[in-house]
N, CA, C and O of each residue as an XYZ file, in Angstrom:
520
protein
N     182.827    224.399     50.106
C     181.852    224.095     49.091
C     181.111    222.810     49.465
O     181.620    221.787     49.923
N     179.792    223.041     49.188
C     179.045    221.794     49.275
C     179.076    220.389     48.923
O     179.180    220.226     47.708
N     179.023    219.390     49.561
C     179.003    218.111     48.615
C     177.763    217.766     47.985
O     177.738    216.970     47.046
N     177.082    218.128     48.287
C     175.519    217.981     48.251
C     175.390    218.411     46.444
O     175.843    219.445     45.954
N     174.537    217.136     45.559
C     174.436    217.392     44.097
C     172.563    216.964     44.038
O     172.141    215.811     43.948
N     171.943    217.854     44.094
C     170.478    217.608     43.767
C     170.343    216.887     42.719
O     169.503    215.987     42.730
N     171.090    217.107     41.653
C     170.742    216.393     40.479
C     171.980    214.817     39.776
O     172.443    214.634     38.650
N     172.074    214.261     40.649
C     173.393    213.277     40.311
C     173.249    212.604     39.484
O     172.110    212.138     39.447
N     174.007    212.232     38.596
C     173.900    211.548     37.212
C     173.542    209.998     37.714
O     173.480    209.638     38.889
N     173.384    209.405     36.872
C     173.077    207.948     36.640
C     174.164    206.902     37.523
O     173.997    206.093     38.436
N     175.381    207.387     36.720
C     176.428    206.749     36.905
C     177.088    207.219     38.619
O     177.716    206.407     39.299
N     176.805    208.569     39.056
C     177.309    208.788     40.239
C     176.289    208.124     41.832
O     176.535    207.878     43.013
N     174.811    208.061     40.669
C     173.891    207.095     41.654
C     174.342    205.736     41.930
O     174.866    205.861     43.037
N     174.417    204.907     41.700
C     175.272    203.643     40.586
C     176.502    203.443     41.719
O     176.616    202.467     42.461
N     177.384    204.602     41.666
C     178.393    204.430     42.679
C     178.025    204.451     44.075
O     178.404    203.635     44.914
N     177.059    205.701     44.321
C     176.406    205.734     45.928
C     175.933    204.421     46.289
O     176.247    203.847     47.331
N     175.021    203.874     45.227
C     173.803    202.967     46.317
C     174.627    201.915     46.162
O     174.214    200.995     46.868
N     176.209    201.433     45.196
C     176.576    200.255     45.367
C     177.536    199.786     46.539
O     177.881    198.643     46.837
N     178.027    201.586     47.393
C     178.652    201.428     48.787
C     177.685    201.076     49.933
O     177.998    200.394     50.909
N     176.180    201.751     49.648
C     175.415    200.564     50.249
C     175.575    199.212     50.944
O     175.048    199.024     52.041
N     176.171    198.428     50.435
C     175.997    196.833     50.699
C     175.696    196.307     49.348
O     175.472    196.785     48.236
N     175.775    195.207     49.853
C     175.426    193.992     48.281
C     174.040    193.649     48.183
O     173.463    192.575     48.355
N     173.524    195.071     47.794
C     172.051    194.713     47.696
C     171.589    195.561     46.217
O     170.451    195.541     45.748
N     172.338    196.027     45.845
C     172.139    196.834     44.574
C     172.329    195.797     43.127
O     173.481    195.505     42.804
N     171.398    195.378     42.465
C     171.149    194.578     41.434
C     171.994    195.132     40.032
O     171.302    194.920     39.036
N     173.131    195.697     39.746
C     173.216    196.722     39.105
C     172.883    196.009     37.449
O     172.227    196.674     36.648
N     173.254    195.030     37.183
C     172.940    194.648     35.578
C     171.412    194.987     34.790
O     171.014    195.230     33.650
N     170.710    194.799     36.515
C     169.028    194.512     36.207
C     168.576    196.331     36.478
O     167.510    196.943     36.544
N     170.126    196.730     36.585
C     168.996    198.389     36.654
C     169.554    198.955     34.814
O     170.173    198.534     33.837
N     168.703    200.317     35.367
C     168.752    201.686     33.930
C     168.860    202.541     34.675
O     168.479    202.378     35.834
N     169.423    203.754     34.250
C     169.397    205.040     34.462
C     167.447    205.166     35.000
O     166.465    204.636     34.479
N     167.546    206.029     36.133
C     165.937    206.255     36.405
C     165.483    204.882     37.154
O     164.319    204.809     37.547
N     165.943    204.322     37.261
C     165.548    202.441     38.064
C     166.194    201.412     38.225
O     166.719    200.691     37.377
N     166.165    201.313     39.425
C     167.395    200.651     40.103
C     166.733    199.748     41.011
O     165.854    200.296     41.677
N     166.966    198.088     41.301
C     166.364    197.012     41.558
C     167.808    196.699     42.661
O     169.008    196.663     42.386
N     167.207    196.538     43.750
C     167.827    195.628     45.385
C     166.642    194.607     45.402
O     165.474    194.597     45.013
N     167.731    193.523     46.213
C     167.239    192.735     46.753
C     168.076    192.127     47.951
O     169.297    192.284     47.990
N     167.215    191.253     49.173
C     168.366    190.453     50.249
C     167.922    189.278     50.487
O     166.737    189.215     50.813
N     168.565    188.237     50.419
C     168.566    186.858     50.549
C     168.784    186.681     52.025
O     169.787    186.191     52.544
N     167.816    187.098     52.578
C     167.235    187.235     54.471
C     167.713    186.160     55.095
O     168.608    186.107     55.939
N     166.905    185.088     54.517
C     166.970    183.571     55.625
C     167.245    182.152     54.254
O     166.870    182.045     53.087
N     167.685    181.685     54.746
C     168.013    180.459     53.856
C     167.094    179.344     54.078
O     167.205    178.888     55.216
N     166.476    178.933     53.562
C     164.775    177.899     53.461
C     165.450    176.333     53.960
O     164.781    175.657     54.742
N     166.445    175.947     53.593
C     167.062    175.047     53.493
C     168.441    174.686     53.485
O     168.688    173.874     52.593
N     169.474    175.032     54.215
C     170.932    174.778     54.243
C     171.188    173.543     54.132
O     172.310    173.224     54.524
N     170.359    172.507     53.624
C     171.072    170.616     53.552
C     170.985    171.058     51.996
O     171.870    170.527     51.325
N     170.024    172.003     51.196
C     170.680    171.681     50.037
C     171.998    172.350     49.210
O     172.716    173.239     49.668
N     172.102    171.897     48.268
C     173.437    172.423     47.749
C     173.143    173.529     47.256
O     172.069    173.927     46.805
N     174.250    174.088     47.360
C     174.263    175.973     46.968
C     173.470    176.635     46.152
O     172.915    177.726     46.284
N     173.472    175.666     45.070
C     173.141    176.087     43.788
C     172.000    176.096     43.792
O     171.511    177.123     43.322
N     170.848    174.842     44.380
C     169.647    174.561     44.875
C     169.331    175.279     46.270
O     168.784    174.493     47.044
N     169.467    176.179     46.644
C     168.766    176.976     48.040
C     168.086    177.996     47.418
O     168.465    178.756     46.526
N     166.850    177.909     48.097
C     165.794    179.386     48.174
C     165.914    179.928     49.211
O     166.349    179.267     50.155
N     165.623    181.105     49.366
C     165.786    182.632     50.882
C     164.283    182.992     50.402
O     163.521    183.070     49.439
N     164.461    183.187     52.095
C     163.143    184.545     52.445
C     164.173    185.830     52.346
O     165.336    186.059     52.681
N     163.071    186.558     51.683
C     163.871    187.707     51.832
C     162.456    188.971     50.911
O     161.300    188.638     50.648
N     163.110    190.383     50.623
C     162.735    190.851     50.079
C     163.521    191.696     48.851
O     164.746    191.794     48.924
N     162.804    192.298     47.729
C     163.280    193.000     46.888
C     162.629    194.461     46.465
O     161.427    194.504     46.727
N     163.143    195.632     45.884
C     162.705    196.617     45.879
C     163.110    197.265     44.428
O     164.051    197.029     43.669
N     162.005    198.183     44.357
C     162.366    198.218     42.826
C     162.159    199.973     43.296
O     161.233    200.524     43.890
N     163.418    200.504     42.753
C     163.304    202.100     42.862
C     163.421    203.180     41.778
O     164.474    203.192     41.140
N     162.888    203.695     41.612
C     162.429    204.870     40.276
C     162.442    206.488     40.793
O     161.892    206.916     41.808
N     163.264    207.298     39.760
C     163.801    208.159     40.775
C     162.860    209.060     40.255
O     162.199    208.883     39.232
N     162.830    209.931     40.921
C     161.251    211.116     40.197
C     161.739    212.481     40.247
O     162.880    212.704     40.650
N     160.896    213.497     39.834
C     161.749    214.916     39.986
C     162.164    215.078     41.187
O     163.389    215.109     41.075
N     161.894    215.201     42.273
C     162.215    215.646     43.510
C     162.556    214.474     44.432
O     162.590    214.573     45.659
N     162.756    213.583     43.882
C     163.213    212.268     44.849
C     163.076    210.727     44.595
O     163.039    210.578     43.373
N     163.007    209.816     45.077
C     162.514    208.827     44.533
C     161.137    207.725     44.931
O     160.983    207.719     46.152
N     160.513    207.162     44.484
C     159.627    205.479     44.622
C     160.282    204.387     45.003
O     161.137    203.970     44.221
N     160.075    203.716     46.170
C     160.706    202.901     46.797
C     159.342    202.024     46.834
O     158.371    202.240     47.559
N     159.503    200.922     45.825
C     158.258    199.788     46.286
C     158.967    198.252     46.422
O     159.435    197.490     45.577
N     158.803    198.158     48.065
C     158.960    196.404     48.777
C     158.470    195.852     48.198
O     157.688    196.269     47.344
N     158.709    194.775     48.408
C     158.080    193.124     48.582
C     158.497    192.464     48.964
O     159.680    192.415     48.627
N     158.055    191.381     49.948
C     158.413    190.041     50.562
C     158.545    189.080     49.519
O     158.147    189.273     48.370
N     159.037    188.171     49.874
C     159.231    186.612     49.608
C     160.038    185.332     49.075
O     160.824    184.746     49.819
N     159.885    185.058     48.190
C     160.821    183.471     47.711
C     161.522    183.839     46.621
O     161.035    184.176     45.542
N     163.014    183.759     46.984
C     164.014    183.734     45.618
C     164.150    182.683     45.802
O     164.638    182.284     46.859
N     163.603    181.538     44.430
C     163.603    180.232     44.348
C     165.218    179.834     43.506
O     166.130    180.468     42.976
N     164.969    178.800     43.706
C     166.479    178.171     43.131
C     166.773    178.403     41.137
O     167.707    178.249     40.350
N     165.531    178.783     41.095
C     165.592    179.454     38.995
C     166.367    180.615     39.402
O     167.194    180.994     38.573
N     166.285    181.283     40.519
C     167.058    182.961     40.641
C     165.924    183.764     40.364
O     166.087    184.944     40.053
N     165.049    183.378     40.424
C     163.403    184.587     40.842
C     163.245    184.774     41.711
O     163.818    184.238     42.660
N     161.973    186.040     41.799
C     161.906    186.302     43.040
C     159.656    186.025     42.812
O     158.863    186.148     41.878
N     159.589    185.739     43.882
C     158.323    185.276     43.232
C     157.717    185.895     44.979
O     158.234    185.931     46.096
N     155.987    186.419     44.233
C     155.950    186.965     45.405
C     154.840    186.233     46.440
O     153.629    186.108     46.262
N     155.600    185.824     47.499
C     154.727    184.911     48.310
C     154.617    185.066     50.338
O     155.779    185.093     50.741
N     154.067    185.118     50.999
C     154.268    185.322     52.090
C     155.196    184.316     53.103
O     155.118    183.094     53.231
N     155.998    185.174     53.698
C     157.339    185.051     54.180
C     156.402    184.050     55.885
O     155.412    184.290     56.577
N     157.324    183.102     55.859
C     156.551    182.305     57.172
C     157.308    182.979     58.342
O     158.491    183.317     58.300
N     156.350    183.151     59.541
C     156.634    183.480     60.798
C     157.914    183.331     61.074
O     158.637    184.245     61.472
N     158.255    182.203     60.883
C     159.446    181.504     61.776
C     160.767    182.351     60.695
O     161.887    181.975     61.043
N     160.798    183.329     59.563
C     161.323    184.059     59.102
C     161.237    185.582     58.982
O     162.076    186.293     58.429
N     160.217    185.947     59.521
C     159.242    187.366     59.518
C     160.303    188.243     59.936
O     160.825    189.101     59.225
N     160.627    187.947     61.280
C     161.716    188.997     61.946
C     162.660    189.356     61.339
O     162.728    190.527     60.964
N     163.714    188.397     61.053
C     164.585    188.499     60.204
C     164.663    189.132     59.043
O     165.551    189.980     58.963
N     163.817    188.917     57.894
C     163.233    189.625     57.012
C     162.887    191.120     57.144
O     163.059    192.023     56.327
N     162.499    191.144     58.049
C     161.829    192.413     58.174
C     162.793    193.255     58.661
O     162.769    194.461     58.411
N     164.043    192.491     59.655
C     165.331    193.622     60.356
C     165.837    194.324     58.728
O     165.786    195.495     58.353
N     166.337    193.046     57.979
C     167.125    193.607     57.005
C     166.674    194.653     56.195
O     167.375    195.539     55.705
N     165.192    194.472     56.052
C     164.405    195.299     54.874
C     164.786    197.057     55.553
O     165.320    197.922     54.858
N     164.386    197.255     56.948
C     164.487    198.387     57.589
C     165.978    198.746     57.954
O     166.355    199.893     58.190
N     166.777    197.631     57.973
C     168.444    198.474     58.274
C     168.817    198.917     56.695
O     169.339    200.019     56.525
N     168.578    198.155     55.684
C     168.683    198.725     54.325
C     168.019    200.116     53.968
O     168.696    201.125     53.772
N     166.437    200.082     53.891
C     166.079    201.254     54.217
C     166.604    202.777     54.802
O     166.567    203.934     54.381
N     167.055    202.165     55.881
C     167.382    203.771     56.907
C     168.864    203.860     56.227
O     169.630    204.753     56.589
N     169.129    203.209     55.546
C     170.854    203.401     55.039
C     170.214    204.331     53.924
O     170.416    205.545     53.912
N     169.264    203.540     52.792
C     169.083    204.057     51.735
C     168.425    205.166     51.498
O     168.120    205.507     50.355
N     167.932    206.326     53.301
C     167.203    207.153     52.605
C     168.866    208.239     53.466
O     169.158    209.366     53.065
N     169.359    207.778     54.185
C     170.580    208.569     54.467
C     171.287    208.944     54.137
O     171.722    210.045     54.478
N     171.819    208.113     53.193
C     172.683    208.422     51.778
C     172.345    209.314     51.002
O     173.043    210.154     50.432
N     170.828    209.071     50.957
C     170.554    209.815     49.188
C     169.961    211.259     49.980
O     169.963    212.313     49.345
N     169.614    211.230     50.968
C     169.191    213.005     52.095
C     170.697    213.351     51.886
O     170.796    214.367     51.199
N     171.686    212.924     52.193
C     172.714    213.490     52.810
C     173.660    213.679     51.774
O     174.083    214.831     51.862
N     174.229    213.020     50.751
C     174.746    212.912     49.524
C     173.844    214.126     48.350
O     174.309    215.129     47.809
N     172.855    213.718     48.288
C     171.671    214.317     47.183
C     170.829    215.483     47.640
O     170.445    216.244     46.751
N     170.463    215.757     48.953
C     169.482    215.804     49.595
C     167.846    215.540     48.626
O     167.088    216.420     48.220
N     167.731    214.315     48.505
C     166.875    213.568     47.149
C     165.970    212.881     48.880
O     166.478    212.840     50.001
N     164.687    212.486     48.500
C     164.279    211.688     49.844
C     163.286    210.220     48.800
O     163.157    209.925     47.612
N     162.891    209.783     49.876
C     162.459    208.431     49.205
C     160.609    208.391     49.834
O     160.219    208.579     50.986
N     159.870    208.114     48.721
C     158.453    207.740     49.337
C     158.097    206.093     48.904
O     158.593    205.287     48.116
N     157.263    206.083     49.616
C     156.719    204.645     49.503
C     155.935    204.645     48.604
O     155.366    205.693     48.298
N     155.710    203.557     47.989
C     154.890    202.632     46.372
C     153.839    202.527     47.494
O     154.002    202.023     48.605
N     152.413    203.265     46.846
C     151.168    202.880     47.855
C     151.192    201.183     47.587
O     150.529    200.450     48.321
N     152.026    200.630     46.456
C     151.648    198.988     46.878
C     152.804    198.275     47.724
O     152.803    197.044     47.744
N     153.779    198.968     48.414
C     154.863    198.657     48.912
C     154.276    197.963     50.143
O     153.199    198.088     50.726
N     155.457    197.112     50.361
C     155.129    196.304     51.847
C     155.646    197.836     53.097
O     156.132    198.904     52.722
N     155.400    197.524     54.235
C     155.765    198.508     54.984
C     157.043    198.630     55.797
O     157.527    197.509     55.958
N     157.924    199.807     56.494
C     158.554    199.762     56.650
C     158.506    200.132     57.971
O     158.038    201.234     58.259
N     159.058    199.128     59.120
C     158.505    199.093     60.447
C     159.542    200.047     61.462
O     159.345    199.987     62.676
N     160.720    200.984     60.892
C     161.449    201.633     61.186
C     161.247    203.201     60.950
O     162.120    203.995     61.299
């Protein structure tokens, strides 16, 4: 018998994308939308923990009849715990950009292979270079 569930509940999504990695926001999601983010590069390691901002990006995903909306963004999780959207400097680009695409190719593998569910891009999404 198949493992494969086209239609997976809330709660069995919830479990998939949180074996993912620690990128699944789960307090800040709902059933139907579900918020990642990755704290890429650290802006500043002299300050204290509590005070550091990351380059990085966050994604906000909305699941639709036949699959889901995957819309990026770059930039600054400031030391309030926002994410504010601003362009990521060179000297962080790469980095940023590995994680966004190794997350990615996890997150459409899972949900093809688990769901067979697939993922499209937010025409306002940043791009995905993988």
């Amino acid at each position: 018998m198949s493992e494969v569930t086209a239609s997976p509940t809330h709660y069995r999504l919830l479990s998939t994308l949180k074996a993912i990695g620690p990128y699944l926001r789960e307090p800040l999601s709902e059933e139907g939308h579900y918020l990642f983010d990755c704290l890429s590069v650290c802006v500043s390691d002299k300050k204290s923990p509590e005070e550091r901002e990351f380059w990085g990006w966050w994604m906000d995903l909305d699941k639709q009849e036949s699959g889901f909306i995957a819309n990026y963004s770059f930039g600054l999780y400031n030391a309030e715990g926002n994410w504010v959207d601003k362009a990521v400097p060179a000297s962080a680009q790469e980095e940023v950009q590995r994680t966004l695409d190794n997350f990615d190719a996890k997150l459409r593998d899972v949900l093809q292979s688990k769901f067979e569910l697939g993922v499209e891009l937010h025409k306002e999404s940043v791009e995905i270079t993988s």
